[in-house]
Steps between C-alpha positions, in 0.01 A plus 500: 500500500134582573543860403616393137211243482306760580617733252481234202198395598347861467705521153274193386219552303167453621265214337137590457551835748669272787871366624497138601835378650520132485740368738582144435757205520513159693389471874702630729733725363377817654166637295287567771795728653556690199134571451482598832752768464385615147156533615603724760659701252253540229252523733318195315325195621611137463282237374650172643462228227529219837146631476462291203734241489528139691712259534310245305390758252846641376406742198145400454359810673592690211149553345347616825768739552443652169161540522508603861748684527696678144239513286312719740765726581614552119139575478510779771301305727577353833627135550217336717688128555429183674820406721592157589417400826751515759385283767547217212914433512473390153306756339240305325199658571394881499433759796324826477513775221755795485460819335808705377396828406628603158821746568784650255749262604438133604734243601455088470756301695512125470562237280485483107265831535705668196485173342479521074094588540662854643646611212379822386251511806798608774723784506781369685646164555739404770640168571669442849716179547688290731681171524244186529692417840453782610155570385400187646649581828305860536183290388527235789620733738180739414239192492645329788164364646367272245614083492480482161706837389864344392288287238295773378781743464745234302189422264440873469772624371558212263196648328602847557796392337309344173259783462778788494711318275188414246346817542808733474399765766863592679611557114239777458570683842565834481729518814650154631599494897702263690429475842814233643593770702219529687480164695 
């Protein structure tokens, strides 16, 4: 499977001199594996949109990602980005600055990062999906340490859920992958 990614990723044309992959779907349902795997065989780095996002600031972080982050590198330039802190659970406030350096093939992994603002500005789009069961299950299971997780995953995916729907992003995928069988 990675081998064909690979190969129809490379077939995609570049935007502004440079391949961005955009892996996205809901939480949980395997994105950060895949990217994992496709980095290693493109030989390109990941920008992690958890970077941006919290969970009391769904799709908000949009702007700052833009101008952080794409903009730059359809530019030519490197992404220089403020990450959310980590030592905040929640994500609300911001840790230190990042610098990607610009490179011929880029991947972002996360959530709503091929969203409709994308279009035109990516070069490849792939959705990855799961059951919500079982999405929730990896989720818990991965942030097993925090009281409050079971609430914040239930509300998250309810507006995960909205914001695909409204925004149409699985629709515009250019390669759709169900991960069920990977529990």
């Amino acid at each position: 499977m990675i081998a064909d990614i690979v190969a129809a990723v490379n077939a995609s044309e570049p935007v502004a001199g440079i391949r961005i992959v955009g892996i996205d779907g809901p939480s949980g349902s395997g994105k950060s594996h895949l990217a994992k795997e496709l980095a290693g065989a493109l030989h390109a780095p990941i920008i992690e949109i958890d970077d941006f996002v919290s969970w009391n600031n769904f799709a908000g972080w949009w702007p700052r990602f833009d101008e952080q982050v794409l903009t730059p590198l359809l530019r030519g330039d490197d992404a220089v980005y403020q990450a959310r802190d980590w030592t905040d659970w929640h994500g609300d406030s911001l840790g230190g600055w990042k610098t990607q350096p610009w490179a011929p093939t880029v991947i972002f992994e996360g959530v709503t990062c091929t969203r409709r603002e994308t279009v035109g500005r990516i070069a490849y789009a792939i959705w990855v999906e799961a059951p919500a069961p079982l999405r929730l299950a990896r989720g818990l299971r991965r942030d097993n340490s925090f009281d409050d997780k079971e609430q914040l995953w239930r509300r998250w995916m309810i507006e995960e859920d909205e914001f695909f729907v409204a925004d149409g992003t699985r629709e515009r995928a250019d390669l759709i992958i169900d991960t069920t069988s990977h529990a």
